[in-house]
C-alpha positions in Angstrom: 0.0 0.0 0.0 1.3 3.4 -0.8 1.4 5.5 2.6 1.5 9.4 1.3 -0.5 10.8 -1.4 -1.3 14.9 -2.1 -4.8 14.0 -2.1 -6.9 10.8 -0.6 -10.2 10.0 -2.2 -12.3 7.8 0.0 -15.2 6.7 -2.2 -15.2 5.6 -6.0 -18.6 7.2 -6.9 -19.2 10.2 -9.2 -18.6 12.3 -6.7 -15.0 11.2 -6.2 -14.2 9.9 -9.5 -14.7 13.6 -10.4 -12.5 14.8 -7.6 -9.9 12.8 -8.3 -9.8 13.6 -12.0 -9.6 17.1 -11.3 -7.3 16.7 -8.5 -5.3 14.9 -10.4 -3.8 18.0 -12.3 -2.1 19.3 -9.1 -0.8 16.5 -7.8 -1.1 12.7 -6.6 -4.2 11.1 -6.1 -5.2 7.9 -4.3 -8.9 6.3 -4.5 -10.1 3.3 -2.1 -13.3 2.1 -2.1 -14.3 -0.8 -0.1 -15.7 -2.8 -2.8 -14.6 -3.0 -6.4 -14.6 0.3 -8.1 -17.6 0.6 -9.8 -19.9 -0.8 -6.9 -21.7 2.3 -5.4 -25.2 4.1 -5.0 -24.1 6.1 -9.1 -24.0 3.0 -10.6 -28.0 1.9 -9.5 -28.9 5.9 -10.4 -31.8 5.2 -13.2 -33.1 8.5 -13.6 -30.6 11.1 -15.4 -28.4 14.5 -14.9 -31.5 17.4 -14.9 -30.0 20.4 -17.1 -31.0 22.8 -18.4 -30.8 22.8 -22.6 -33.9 23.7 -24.3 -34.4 26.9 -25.1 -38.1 27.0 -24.0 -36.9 26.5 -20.3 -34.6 28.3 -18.1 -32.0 28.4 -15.5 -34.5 30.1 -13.6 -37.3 27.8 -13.8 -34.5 25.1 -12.8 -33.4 27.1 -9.5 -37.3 27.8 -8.4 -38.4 24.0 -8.8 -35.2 23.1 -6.6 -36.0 25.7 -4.0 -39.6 24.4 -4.0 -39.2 20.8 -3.4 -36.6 22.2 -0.9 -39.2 23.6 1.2 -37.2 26.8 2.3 -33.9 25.8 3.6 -32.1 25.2 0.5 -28.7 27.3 0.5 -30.0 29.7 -2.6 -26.2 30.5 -3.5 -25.3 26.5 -4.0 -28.9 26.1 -6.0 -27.9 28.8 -8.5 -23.9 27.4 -8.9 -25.8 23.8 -9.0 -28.2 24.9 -12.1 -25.9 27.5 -13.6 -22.5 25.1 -13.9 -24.5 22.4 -15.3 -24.2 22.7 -18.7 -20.6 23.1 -18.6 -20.0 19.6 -16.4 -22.5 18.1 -19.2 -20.1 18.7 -22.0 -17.4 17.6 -19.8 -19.0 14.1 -18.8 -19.4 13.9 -22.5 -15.8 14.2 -23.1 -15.3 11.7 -21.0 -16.9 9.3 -23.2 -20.0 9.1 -21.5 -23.3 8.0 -23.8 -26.3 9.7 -23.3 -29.5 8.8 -25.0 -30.3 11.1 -28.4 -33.7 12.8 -29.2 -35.0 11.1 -32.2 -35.2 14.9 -33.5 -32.5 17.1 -32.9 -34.0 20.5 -31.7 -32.1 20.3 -28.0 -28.6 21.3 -27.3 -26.2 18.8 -27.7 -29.3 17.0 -29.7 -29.9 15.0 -26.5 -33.3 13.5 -25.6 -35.0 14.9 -22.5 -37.5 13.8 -19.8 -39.5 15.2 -17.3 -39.3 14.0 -13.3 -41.3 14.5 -10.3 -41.4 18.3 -9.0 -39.7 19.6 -12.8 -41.1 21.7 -14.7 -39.7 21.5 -17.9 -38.8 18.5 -19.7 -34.8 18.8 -18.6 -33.4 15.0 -17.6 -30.6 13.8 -19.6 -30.3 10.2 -19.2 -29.0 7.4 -20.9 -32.2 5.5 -21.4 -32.5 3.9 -17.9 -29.0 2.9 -17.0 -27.9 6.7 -16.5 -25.8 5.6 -13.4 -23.9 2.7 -14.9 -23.2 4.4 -17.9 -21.7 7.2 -16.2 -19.7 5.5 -13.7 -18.4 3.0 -16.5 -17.1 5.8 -18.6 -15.5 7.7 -15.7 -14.2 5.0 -13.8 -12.1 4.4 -17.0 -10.7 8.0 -17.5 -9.5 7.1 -13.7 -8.1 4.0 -14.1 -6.2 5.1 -17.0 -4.5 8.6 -15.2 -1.1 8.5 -14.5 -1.7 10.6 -11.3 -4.4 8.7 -10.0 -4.1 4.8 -7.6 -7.1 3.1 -7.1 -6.8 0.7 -4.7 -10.3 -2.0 -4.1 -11.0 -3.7 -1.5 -9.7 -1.1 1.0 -12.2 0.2 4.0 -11.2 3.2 5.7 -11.4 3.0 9.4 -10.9 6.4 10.8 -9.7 9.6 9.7 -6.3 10.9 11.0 -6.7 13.8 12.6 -5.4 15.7 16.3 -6.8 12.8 18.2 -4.2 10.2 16.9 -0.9 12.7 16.5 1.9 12.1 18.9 2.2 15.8 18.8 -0.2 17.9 20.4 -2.0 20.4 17.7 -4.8 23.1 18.8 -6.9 23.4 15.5 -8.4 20.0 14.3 -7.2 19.0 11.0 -7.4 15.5 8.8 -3.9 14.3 7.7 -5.3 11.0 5.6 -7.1 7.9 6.9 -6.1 4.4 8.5 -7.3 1.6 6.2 -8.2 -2.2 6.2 -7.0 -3.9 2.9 -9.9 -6.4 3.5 -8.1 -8.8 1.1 -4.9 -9.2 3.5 -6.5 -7.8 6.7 -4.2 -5.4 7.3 -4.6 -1.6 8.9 -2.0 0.8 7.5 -2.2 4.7 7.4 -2.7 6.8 4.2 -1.4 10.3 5.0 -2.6 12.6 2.3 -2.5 16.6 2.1 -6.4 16.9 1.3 -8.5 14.2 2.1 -12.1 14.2 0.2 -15.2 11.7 1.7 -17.1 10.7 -1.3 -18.3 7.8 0.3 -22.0 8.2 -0.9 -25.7 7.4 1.5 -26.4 5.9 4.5 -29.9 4.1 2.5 -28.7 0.4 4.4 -29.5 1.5 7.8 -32.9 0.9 6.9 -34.2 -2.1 6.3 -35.9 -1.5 2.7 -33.5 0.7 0.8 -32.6 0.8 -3.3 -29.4 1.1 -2.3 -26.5 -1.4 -2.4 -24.7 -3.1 0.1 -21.6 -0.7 0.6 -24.1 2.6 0.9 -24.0 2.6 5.4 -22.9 6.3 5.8 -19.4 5.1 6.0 -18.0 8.6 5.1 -20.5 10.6 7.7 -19.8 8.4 10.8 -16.2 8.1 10.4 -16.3 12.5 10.3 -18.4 12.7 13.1 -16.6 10.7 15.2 -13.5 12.9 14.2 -15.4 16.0 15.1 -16.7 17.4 11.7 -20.4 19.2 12.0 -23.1 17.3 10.6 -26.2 18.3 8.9 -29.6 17.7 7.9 -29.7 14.1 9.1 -33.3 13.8 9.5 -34.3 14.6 6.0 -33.8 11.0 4.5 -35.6 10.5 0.9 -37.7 7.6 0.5 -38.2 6.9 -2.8 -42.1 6.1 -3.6 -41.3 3.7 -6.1 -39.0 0.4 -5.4 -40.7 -3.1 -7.1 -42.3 -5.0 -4.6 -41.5 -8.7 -5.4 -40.4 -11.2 -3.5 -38.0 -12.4 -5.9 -36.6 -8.6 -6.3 -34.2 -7.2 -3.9 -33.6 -2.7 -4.3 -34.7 -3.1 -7.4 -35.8 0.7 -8.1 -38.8 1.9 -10.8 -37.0 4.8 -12.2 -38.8 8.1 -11.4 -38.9 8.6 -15.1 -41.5 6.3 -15.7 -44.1 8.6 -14.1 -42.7 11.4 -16.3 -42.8 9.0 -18.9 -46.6 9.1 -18.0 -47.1 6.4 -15.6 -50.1 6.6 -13.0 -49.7 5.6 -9.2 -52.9 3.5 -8.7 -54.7 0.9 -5.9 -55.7 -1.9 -5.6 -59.3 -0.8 -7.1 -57.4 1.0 -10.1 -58.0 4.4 -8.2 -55.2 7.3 -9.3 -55.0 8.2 -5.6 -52.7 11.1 -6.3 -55.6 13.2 -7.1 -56.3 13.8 -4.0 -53.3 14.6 -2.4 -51.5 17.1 -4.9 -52.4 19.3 -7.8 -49.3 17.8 -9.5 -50.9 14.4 -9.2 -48.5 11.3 -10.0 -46.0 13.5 -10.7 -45.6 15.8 -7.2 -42.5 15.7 -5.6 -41.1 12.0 -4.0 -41.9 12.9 -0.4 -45.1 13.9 -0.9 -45.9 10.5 -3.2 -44.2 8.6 -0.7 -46.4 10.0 2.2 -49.7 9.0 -0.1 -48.6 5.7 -1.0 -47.7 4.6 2.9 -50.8 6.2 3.9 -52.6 4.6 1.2 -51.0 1.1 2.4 -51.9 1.4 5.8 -55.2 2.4 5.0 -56.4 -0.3 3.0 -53.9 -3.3 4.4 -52.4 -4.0 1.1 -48.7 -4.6 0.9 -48.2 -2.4 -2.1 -49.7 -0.3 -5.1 -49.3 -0.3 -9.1 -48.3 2.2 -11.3 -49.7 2.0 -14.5 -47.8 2.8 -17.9 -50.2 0.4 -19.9 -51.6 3.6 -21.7 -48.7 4.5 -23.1 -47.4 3.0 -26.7 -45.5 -0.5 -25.6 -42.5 0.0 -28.2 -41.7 3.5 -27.1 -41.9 2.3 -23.2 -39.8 -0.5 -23.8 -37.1 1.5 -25.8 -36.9 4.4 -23.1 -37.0 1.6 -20.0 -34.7 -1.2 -21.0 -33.3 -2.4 -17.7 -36.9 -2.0 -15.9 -39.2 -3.9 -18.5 -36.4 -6.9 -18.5 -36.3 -7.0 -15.3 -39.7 -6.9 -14.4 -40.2 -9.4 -17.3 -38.1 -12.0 -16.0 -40.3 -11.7 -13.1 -43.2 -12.2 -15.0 -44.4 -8.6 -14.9 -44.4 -6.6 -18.5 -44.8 -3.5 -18.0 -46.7 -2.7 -21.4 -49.4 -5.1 -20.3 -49.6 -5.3 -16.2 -49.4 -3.0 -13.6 -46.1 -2.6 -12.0 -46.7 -3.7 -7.8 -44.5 -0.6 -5.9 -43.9 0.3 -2.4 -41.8 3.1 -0.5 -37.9 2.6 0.6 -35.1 4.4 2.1 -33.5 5.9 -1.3 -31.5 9.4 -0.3 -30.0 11.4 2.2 -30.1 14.8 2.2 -28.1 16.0 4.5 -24.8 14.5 5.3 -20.7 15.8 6.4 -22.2 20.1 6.4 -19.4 22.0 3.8 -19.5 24.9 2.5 -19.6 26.1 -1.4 -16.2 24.3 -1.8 -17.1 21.2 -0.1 -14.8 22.5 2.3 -15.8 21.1 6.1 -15.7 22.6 9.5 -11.9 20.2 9.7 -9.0 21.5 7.8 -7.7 19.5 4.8 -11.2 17.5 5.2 -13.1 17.7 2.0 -16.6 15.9 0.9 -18.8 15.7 -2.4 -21.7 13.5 -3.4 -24.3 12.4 -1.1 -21.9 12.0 1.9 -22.1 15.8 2.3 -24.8 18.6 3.0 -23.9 21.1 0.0 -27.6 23.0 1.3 -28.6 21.8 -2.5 -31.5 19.9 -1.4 -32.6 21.4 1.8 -35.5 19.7 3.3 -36.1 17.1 -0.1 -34.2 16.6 -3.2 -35.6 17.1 -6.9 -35.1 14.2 -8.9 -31.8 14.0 -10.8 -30.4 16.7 -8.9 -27.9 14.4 -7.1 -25.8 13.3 -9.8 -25.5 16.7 -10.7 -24.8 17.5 -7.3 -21.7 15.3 -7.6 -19.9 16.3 -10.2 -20.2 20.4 -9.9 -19.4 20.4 -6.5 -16.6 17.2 -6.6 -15.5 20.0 -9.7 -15.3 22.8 -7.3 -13.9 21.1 -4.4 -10.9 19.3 -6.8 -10.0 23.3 -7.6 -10.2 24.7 -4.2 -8.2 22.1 -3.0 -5.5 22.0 -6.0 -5.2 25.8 -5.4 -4.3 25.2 -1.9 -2.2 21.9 -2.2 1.5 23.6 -2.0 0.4 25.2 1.0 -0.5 21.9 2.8 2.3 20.3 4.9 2.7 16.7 4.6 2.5 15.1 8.2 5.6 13.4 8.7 5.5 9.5 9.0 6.2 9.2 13.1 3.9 11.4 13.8 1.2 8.7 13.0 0.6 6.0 15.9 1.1 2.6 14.2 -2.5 1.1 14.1 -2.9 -1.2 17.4 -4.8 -4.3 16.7 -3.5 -6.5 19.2 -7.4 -8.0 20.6 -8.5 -11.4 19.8 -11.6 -12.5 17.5 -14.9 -13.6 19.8 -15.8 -15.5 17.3 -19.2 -16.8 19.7 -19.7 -13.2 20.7 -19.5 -11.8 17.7 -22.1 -14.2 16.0 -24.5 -12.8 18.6 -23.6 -8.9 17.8 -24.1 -9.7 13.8 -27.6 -9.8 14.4 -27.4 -6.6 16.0 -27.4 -4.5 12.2 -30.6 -6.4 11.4 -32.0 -5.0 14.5 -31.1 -1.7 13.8 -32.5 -1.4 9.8 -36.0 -3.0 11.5 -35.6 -0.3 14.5 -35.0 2.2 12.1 -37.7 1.3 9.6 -40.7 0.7 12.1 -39.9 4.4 14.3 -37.6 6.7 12.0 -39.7 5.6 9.0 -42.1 7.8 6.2 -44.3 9.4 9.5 -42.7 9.7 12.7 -43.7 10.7 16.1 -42.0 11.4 19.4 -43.2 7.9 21.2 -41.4 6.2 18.1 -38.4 8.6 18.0 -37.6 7.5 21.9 -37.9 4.0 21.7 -35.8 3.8 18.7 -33.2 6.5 20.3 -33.2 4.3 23.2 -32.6 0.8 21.2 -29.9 2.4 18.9 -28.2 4.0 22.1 -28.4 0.3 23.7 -26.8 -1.3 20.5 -24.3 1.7 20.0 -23.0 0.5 23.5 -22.6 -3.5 22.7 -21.1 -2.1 19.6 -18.4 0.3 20.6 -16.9 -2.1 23.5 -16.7 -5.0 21.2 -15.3 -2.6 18.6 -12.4 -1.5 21.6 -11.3 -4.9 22.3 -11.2 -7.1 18.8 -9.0 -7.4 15.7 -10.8 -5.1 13.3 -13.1 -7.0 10.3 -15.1 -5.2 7.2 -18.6 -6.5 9.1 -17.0 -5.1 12.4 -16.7 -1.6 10.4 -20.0 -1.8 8.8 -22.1 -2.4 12.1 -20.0 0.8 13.3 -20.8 3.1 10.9 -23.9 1.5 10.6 -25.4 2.2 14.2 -23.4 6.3 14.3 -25.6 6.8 11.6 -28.9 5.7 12.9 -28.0 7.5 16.0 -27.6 10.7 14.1 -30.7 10.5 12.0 -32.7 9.4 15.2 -31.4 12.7 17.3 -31.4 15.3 14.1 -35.3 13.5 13.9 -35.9 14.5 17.6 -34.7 18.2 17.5 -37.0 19.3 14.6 -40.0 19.9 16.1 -41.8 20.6 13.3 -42.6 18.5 9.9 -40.7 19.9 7.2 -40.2 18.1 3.5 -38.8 14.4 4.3 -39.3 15.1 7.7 -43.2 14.6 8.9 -43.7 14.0 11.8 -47.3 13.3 13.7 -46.5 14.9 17.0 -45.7 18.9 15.1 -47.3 18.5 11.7 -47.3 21.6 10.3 -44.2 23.7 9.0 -42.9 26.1 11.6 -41.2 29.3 9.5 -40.3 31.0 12.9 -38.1 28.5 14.7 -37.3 25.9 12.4 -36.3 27.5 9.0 -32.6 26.5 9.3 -30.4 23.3 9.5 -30.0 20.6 12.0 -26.3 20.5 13.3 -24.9 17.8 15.3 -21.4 18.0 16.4 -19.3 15.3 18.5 -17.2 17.2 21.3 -13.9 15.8 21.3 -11.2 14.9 23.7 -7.6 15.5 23.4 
């Protein structure tokens, strides 16, 4: 393992593929990512990039349907550099060599076909028919692999970030030198010290227990900066995407918001188009409020799931534009052209994340984070659709520049200055079979009181439980050779803690957030962000 780069990217995302390729003209980069490269949350993104390109819609028009569905504490400045530098990171993933799906008549900029999401108004979603994600993260995962500035390394799970508390010198003002890491291969803990160190480590959708995203997504990135001291925001406003299949052969297998732009209805049972009564948007308002309807919906009438209905719509054309989804669903015996499409709610975004400024800068020094692992203000209190990719990669864009501007003036830490990692404990192998089970408990805890509609009884009892497991937890965690499933559970049950106390200091419902005990919007008090900050001990 190489011990000292100029800049460490944890995460191999969008986010911090981006960074790094940027980064990469001032200096040495190294990526880890726990999994193989390509395995995180951009990869499973169906939906698209929005951007603005036809001339019949506007930046403005962009900026005030963000600011909406943000309901009023979006960070205004971020939404207008978000909208406004989007065309120019377009060009640039097209550079690249990513593919983006064509409009069969070329009247848009860069002749690129366009749909229309939840809470847009305009048709402005690139997308490369339903596969944006993997498309993306193919294409820029290759530009990185082939850099001669740039080491990925797999199969490498950061354990901590190096900061004050692990220095054999004493330092007043906290700053991140790098990160100890497990290579999970060899099961060994070595320390990365890096100038600039960027968390692109993505969401935090696994702490629940029905989530569209993969395995690796446990708000690695958040916990390991909190517990290092940096502020944390927003935690409470976690997206829940209205629309996962509900199959028991299916596992996070997401319907693409684009299907309801596509002109898909969200029905019952009874073939009712519910949605009528709960926005004037219909099947197309904005996720939290369809994800509200549908659970209410649910519970309501004590089915285990609802339809959406694209029958209407001609079968060739819905089959071209969904690939992915209608051979999937297909397999299952579902086609989409002919059936209805069975769909329930599930942990799908988070919102707020590792607070940074415009620069992705955070309240450490040297400590940088992009993608969803951050709170940028972009989404306040509920993300558009497709905002988050482009999210990533004009703030990853920004951050790579601050941080390259700043690079010479960065010391590196020398090497004894780092305590060696101390793994001396002995595996449990009995008690750790019984603490396993404790993650399950926690994504069930999690889903059944920090779920869709919360209240304060539910919020307690699932602050209680998490604080209970956090316990267990941590004094295993002080006493035993370090695995990947030890590290998981971790980061797994910070997390839940921090969505669980962010949850119980609004007290109001706001966007994501709806809560049963304060359910109307409180402008007075609670128009601003949640921070949670860890007081440390030198």
């Amino acid at each position: 393992m190489k011990l000292e780069c100029d800049f460490l990217v944890i995460g191999s995302g969008i986010a911090g593929l981006s960074f790094a390729l940027h980064a990469a003209a001032h200096g040495s980069v190294i990526i880890i990512t726990k999994k193989s490269g390509n395995e995180c949350n951009t990869r499973y993104a169906q939906g698209g990039i929005a951007c603005v390109l036809d001339p019949r819609d506007s930046f403005r028009n962009h900026i005030t349907d963000t600011l909406s569905t943000g309901h009023g504490i979006c960070n205004a400045e971020a939404v207008e550099l978000l909208v406004r530098n989007a065309p120019d990171r377009l060009r640039e993933l097209l550079e690249w060599g990513v593919h983006f799906t064509q409009a069969r008549k070329s009247t848009a900029a860069f002749s690129l076909d366009l749909g229309k999401e939840g809470g847009h108004s305009a048709h402005r979603i690139v997308h490369a028919a339903d596969t944006t994600g993997e498309e993306i993260e193919s294409a820029v995962l290759a530009q990185a692999r082939s850099h001669p500035n740039i080491s990925i390394y797999e199969h490498h799970h950061a354990v901590e970030l190096i900061t004050n508390h692990h220095l054999r010198r004493r330092r007043k003002k906290n700053k991140c030198y790098g990160a100890y890491v497990l290579d999970t291969q060899h099961r060994y803990i070595g320390a990365i010290r890096a100038k600039i160190t960027c968390v692109a480590t993505g969401g935090a959708g696994k702490v629940y227990q029905h989530s569209t995203n993969p395995d690796v997504a446990r708000g690695d990135g958040i916990a390991m900066a909190y517990r290092a001291g940096a502020q944390i925001a927003n935690m409470e406003f976690i997206q829940f995407h209205p629309t996962m299949l509900c199959h028991e052969q299916s596992n996070s297998f997401l319907i693409s918001e684009a299907i309801r732009g596509f002109g898909a209805v969200i029905k019952d049972a009874c073939g009712r188009a519910f949605m009528d009564e709960y926005d004037p948007m219909k099947s197309l308002a904005p996720r939290d409020i369809v994800a509200r309807a549908i659970d209410r919906e649910i519970k309501r009438s004590g089915q285990n799931c609802v339809y959406l209905d694209i029958r209407h719509a001609d079968a060739t054309q819905t089959r071209k534009r969904f690939p992915a989804i209608y051979k999937r669903c297909k397999r299952l015996g579902i086609d989409i052209t002919r059936d209805l499409i069975p769909v329930v709610p599930a942990a799908h975004y988070l919102c707020g994340g590792i607070k940074v400024d415009s620069c992705c800068k955070s309240s450490i020094e040297n400590l940088y984070a992009c993608g969803e692992a951050a709170c940028t203000g972009v989404h306040g209190a509920n993300r558009l659709a497709s905002n988050s990719l482009l999210e990533a990669v004009v703030f990853s864009h920004r951050a790579a520049h601050d941080a390259g501007a700043r690079i010479h003036g960065v010391d590196q830490l020398p090497i004894d200055a780092v305590h060696a990692w101390d793994d001396s404990g002995t595996i449990d192998i009995e008690e750790w079979i019984l603490l396993s089970h404790n993650i399950y408990e926690i994504q069930a805890t999690m889903w059944d009181y920090v779920g869709i509609v919360r209240s304060d009884v539910r919020l307690q009892r699932a602050r209680r439980r998490i604080s209970m497991l956090e316990g267990e937890i941590e004094s295993y965690y002080k006493r035993t050779r370090i695995t990947p499933e030890l590290l998981d559970l971790r980061n797994v049950v910070t997390t839940a803690k921090l969505i669980v106390n962010s949850a119980l200091r609004r007290h109001e419902s706001r966007g994501l957030h709806y809560t049963t005990d304060y359910p109307e919007q409180d402008e007075r008090r609670w128009k601003r962000d949640t921070i949670i900050s860890k007081k440390l001990r030198y």
